[in-house]
N, C-alpha and C positions, 0 to 999 in steps of 0.2 A: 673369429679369425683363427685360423691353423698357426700351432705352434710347430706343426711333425718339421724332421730335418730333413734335408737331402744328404745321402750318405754314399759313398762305395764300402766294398763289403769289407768287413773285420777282418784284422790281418794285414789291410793294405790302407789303411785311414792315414794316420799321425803321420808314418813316416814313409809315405809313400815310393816318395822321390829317391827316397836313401835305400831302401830295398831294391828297388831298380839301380843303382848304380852298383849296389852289393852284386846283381844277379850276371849285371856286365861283365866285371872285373874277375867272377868264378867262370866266366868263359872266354878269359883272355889271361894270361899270363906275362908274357909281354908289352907293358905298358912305357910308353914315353917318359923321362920325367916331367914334363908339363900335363900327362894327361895322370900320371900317379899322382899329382899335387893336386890337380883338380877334383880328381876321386877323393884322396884323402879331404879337400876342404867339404865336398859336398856332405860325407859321411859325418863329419864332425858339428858341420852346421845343421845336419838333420836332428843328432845330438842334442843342441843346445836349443834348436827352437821347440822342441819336444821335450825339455826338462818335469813340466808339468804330468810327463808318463807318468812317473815313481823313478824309483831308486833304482829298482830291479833290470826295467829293462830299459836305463841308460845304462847300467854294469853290461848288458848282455850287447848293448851296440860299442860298448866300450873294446869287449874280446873282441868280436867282430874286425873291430877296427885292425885291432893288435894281429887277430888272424891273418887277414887279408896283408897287413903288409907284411907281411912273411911272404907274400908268395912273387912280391917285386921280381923284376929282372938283378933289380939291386937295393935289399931291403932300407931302409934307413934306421941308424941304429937308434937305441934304446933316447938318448939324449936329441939326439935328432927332431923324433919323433915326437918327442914330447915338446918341443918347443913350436914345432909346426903345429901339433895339436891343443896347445894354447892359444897360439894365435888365430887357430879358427875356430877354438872356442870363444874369443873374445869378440869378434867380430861376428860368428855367429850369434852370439849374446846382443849385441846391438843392435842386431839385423832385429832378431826377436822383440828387444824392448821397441823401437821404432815402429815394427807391423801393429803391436799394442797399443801404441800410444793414435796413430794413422791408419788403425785400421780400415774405417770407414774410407778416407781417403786413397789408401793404397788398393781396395775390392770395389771403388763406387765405377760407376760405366766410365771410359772414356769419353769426352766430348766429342760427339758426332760435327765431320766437317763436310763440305759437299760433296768430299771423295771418298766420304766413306760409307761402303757398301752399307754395312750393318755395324752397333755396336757391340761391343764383347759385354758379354756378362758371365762371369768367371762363379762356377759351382763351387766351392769349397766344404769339404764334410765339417759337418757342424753347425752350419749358419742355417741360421734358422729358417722358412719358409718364406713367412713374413717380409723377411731382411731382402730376400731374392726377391720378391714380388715389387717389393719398396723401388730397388733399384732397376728392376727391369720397366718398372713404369712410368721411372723419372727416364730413364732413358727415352721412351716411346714418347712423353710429353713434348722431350728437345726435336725430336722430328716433327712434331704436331703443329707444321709454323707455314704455311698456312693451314687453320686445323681443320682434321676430319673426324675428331674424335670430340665429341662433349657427352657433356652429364645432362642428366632431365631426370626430376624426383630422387637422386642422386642414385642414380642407373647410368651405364654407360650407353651412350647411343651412338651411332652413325649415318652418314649420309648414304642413301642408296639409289637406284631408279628401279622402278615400274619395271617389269620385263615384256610389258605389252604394249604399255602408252611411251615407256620413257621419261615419265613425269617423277623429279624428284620425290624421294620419298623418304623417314624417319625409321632405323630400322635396331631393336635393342642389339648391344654387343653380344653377343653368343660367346661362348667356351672356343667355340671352333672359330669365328672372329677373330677374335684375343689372339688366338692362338697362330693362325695364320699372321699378323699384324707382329706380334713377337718374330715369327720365323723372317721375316720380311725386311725389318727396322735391327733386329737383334740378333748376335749371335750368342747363343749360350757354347760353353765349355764346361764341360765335364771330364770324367774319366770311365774309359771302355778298355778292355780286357784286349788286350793284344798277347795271343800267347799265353805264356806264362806270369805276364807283366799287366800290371795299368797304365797305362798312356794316358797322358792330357786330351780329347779331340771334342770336335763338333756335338751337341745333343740338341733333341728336339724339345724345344719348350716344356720343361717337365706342368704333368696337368694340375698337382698341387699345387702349383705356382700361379697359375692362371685362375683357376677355381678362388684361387685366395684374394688378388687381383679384383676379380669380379665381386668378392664381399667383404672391398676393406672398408668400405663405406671412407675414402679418405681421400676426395679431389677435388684438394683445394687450390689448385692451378689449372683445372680442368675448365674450359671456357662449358659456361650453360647456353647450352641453345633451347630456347620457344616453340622454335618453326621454323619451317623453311617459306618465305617467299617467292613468285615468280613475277612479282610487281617491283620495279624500281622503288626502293626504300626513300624515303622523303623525312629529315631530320626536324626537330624542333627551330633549327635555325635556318629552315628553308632550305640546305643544302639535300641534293639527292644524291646518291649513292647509284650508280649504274654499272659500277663493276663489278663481275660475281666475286662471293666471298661471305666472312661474318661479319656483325654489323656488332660492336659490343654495346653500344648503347639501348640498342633496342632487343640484343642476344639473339636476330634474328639473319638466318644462311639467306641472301640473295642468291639466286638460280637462275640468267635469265634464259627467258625461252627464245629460238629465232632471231631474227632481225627487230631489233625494237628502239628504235634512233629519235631519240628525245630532242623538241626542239621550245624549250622552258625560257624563256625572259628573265634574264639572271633579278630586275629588279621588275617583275609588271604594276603594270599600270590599270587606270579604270577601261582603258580602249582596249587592251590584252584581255583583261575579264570578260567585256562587251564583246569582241571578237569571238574566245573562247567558247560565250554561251552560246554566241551563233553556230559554231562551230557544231557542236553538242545536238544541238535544236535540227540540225540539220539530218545530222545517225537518228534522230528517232520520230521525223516530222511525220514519219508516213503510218504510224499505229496510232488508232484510234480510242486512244483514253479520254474517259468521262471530261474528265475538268484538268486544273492546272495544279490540282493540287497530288493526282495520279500523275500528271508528267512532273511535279518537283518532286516526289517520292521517288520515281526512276533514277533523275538525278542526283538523289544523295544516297541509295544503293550503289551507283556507280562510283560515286565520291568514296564510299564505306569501302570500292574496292580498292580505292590509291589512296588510304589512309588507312591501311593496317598495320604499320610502324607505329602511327601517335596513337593510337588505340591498342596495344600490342597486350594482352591482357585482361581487354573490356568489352565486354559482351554486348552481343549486337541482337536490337529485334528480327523478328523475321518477317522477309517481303511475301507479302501474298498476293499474287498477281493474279486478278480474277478476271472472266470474262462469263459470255451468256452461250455463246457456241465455240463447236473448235474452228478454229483459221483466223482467231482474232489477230494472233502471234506474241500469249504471253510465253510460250515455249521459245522463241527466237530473242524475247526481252530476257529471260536468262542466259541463253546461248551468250548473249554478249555480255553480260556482264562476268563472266564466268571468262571469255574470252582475255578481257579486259585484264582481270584477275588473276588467270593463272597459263596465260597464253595458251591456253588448249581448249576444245569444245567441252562443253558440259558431260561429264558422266552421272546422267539421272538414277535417281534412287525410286521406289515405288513407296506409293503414298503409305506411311507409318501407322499401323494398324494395331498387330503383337507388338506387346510390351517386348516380349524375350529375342524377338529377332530386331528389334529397332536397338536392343541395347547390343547386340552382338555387333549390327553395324556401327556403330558407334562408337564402340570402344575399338573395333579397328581402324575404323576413318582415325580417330586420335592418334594412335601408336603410329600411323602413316603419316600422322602430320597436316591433313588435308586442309585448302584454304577455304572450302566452299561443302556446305549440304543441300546441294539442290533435289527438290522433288515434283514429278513429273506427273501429272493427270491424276492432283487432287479430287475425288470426287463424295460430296455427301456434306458431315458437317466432321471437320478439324478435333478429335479430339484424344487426347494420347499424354495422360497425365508425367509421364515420363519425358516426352518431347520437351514439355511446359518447362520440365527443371533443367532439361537438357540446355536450353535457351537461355536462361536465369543464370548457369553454372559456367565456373571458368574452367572446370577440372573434370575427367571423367573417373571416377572410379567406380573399377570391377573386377571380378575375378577374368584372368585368361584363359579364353576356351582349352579344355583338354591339362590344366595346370591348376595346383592351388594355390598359384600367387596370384594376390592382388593388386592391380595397379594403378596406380592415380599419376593422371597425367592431364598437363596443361593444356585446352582446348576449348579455344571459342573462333570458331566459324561464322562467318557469312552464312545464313540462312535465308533461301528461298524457296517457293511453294509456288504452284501454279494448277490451275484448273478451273473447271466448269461449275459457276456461283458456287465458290467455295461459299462455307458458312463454319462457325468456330464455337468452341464449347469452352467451357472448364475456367482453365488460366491462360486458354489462349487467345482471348479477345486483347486482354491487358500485356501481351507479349509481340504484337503483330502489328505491321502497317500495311495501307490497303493500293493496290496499284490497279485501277480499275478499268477495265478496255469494253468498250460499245461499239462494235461494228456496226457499220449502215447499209446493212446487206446480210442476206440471207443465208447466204454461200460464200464467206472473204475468202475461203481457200481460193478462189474461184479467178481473183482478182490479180491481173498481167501487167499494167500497165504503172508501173512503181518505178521513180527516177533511180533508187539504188538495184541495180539486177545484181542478181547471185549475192545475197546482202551480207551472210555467214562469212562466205570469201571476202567481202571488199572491208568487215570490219577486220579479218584478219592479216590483210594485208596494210591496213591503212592504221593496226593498234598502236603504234607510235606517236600517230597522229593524233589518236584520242585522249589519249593516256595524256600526253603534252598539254592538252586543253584539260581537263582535269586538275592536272598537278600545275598547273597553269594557277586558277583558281582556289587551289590551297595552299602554294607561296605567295601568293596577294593574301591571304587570311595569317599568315606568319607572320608576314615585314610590315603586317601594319599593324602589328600589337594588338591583337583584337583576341588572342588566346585568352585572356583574363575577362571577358565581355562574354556577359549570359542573351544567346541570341534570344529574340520572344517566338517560340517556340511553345504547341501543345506539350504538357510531360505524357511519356507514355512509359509504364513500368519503372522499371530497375537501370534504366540504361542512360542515365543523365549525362556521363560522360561522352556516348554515341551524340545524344542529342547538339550536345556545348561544341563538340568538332564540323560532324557535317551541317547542321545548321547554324552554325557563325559560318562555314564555307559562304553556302547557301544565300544568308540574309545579306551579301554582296552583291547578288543578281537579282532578277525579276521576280525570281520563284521563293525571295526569302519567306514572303508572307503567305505565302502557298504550304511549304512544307509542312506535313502532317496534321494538314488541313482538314480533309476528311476524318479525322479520327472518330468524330462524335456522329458524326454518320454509319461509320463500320458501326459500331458500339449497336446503334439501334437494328442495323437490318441484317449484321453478321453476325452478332453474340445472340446465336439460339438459347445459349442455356437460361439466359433472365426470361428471354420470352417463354421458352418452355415452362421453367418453374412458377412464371407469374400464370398460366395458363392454369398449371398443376393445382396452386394455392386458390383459385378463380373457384374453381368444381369441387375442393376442398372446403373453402367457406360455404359453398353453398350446400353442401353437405352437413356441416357437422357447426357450421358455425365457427362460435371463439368456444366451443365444447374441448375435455379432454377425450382422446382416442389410444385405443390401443394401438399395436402394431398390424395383432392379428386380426384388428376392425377393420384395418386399410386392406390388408392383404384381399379379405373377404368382399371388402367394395372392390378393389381393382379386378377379380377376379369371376365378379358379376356380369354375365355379357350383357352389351351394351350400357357398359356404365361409364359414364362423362367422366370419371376419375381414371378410370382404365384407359381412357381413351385418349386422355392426356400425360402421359408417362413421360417425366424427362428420359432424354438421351443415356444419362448417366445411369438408370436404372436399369432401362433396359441392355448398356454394355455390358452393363456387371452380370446382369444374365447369363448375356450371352457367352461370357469369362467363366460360368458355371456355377456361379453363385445363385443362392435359389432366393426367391421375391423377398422373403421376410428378412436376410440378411442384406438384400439388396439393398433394401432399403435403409433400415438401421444404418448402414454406409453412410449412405447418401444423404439422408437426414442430419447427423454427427458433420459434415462438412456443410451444409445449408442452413446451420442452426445458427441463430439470432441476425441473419444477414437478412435485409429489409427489402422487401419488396410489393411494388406495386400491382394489385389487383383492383378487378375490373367484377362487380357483386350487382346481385336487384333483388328487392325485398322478395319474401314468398308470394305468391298470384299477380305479380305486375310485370311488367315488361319495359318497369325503367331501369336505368341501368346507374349504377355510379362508383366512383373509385373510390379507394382506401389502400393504405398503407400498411403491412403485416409483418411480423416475422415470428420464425420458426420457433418455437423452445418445447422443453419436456421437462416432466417431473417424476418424481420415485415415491410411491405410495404402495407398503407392504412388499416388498421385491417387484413390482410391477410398475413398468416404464410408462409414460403415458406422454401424448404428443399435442399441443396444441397453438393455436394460433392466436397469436396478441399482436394486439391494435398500436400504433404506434402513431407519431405526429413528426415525421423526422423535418430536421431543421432545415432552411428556406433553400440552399444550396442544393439537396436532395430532391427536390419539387422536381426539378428535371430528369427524366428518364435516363439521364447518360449516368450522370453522377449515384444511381442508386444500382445494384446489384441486380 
């Protein structure tokens, strides 16, 4: 924090005022006696509130004084004099002890009222930077009512929109912010050079002031804001919130979009839910999802999107909407939930590939604030070690493009995914729920004859509607005390808190025992990387056995053409390739993250053509500085027998 002053220039500091009234009275001669009394007290009270000069030049305003009244119309004599100039030295004396003792009081802003333009904030040479800063942004806080100014990681932020969409957005205070905001709310007073003189007048927000401002790291009345909202906020105690504004319990800005007229049953009932789901069942009867356990997964993506107040901080999985051709419509199942969420259509992202540009997206979707990561024409198998933590994390941090600060900031999104037999690697089998669409046709694009026409349009005209039905469903899960009730729900990851909201919604309706239903289904026919690596480990035993191997053994079998080990390369190796890494560190990688995790493979003795299973995993040992890799047999315990439950 800056300690520099703000100052005018030497010569005109202390006694500013009294110089100026010296410089009057030597071009005027003829003075009033009310305006010679006046002069004389100003002179004298310059005097006394400046005693802390020195000795010297109170002596030198002393002659002064004695000069000047020499030049009266009608001096005042010697006794005169001195008794007038006691008594403004006494009272100037008081005046001075009082500024000391009130100073703060006497320089803090005025109370801004609704007629006043701007507050004053009064420069004075001496006062420290700081002090200026202190009171210019207590000033700015008293206007902040309803606020537009919060903190985030103790940064100053503010509200802005989109210059293309319009869509609120999160945007950090800037110098020139601050500053414009000061100009706006504040008026500073200084002193500028008029002539030969300093005047009191108008200045622009001095930028040491603001700069300082921006690094007091000190705001502690500064409302935090989360995020912005475009979803009606929905309270712990069932109340909703529909007016724009900040919401301090949940420290989240309501924004609404359009016309969105809620129509919520102050206490519902089991026929308001009943109703509700029909309601629901009705916007999505016409997509062709596998089972009920991909349409109860739609449903509590929709849920996840009118419950991001009671979840305001907790990380949500990501939906994976798959299908087998395009015209299924899981691109129209985001559309609306996305709609639903932030009253505008989706702005698709392209499926997350580079590390270095998903984290550039990223860290700007955060500092925007954004409600949703949707991505548009997944194709291949899912896998983008960065996304994995992206998903797990409540916060981004990273450097800002073009700057070397770093910023961490509060961000968990709605994530959704869509495409053609997506399939998943990594960590992302264990972060993802499955929303699966089977068309019964060749061509769905193709297909005319659907009771909702122009559907985009009718959910966006009809989102109050649905919204209603939703939060319908999660004020019946409030007012019947059901917050402290663990629904019977699959676990899936890190996200227990996701799971405890939208599935106690959920287990109110038909679809309780539906929801993320499938999970142990994805697991086997989306998580390539078990199958790959149990494949890997397959052509490995049959190679080398429970033997020790070098690194440069494998590299040399894989690199053997037509060798069954080459031929079975997990995914993860061949990325890291293709990231530029070359086979022997590829590996070494990828081994280091696969080691001791159990997996089942599929072996047949040497010359027979029977087959049978066994259970492996990975380890190495260090003999002489050389690493060596081998496979051990394991019996893992009865719960692991099942394919789901093993690696």
């Amino acid at each position: 924090m800056s300690s520099e002053s703000t100052s005018v220039p030497s010569g005109y500091t202390r006694i500013l005022k009294l110089k100026t009234v010296q410089n009057k009275m030597k071009g005027k001669n003829n003075f009033t006696d009310d305006e010679r009394e006046q002069a004389l007290y100003d002179l004298v009270y310059g005097l006394s509130y400046n005693l802390n000069g020195g000795a010297n030049k109170a002596q030198k305003i002393m002659e002064d004084a004695i000069a000047l009244n020499l030049k009266f119309k009608t001096p005042l004599n010697d006794e005169t004099f001195k008794k007038k100039f006691d008594e403004a030295l006494i009272a100037g004396d008081e005046i001075r002890q009082v500024d000391t003792k009130k100073n703060k009081e006497l320089l803090a802003p005025k109370k801004a009222t609704p007629s006043d333009a701007r507050t004053e904030i009064k420069i004075y040479d001496g006062t420290k930077v700081y002090e200026i800063s202190e009171r210019a942004f207590k000033a700015l806080m008293v206007r902040n009512n309803p606020p537009f100014i919060f903190v985030r990681k103790n940064k100053l932020i503010c509200l802005d929109y989109d210059r293309e969409t319009n869509a609120p957005i999160i945007r950090n205070v800037s110098r020139d912010i601050l500053s414009g905001y000061y100009n706006r709310f504040c008026l500073f007073t200084g002193f500028k050079k008029s002539g030969e003189v300093f005047v009191e007048a108008p200045v622009v927000p001095p930028m040491n002031v603001v700069i300082d401002t921006l690094e007091m790291n000190a705001f502690e009345k500064t409302p935090i804001l989360k995020g912005i909202t475009t979803c009606p906020v929905i309270n712990w105690d069932g109340g909703i919130q529909e007016e724009k504004g900040y919401n301090p319990e949940f420290m989240l800005y309501y924004e609404p979009v359009g016309e969105c007229q809620l129509i919520v049953p102050d206490t519902p009932t089991n026929v308001d839910v009943y109703n509700s789901v029909q309601h629901l069942k009705y916007l999505i009867s016409e997509f062709p999802f596998t089972d009920d356990s991909s349409r109860a997964n739609l449903l509590g993506l929709l849920i996840s999107c009118t419950t991001r107040s009671l979840l305001n901080g907790k990380t949500y999985p990501m939906a994976i909407i798959t299908k087998p051709i395009q015209g299924a419509g899981a691109s129209y199942l985001c559309r609306v939930a996305n709609i639903l969420l932030t009253g505008r259509d989706a702005e698709f992202l392209a499926s997350p590939r580079d590390a270095e540009s998903f984290k550039k997206i990223l860290l700007s979707s955060a500092m925007k604030g954004v409600d949703s990561m949707m991505f548009d024409n997944l194709s291949g198998t899912l896998y983008l070690p960065e996304l994995a933590q992206a998903i797990t994390a409540t916060c981004v941090n990273d450097r800002i493009l073009g700057e070397s600060t770093m910023a961490s900031i509060d961000f968990t999104p709605i994530w959704v995914g869509n495409g053609i037999n997506v399939t998943l690697s990594g960590d992302m089998p264990r972060r993802c729920y499955v929303i699966d669409l089977q068309p019964n046709s060749d061509q769905p694009w193709l297909t005319t004859n659907y009771k909702i026409k122009n559907f985009i349009q009718h959910v966006k005209e009809r989102r109050g509607e649905y919204l209603s039905s939703l939060l319908t469903l999660v004020r019946y899960w409030l007012q019947n005390n059901m917050r402290s009730q663990e629904p019977e729900v699959p676990h899936i990851g890190t996200f227990e808190e996701w799971e405890r909201v939208v599935g106690g919604v959920l287990a109110n309706t038909e679809y309780g025992k539906q929801f993320l239903g499938n999970l142990k289904t994805m697991y086997l026919e989306m998580d390539t990387g078990v199958e790959q690596w149990s494949d890997f480990f397959s052509m490995w035993y049959n190679k080398w056995r429970l033997g020790d191997v070098k690194v440069s053994e494998i590299v040399d079998e894989i690199e053997t053409p037509r060798s069954d080990l080459g031929g079975n390369l997990p995914d993860e190796i061949t990325n890291a390739m293709s990231n530029g890494k070359q086979l022997q560190r590829a590996i070494g990688k990828s081994f280091g993250v696969h080691k001791n995790r159990i997996y089942k493979i599929v072996v047949s003795p040497p010359g027979t053509m029977e087959y049978s299973e066994m259970y492996v995993k990975l380890n190495n040992i260090k003999v002489s500085n050389t690493r060596y890799w081998r496979l051990l047999e394991v019996k893992p315990t009865k719960p692991a027998l099942d394919k789901t439950d093993v690696q």
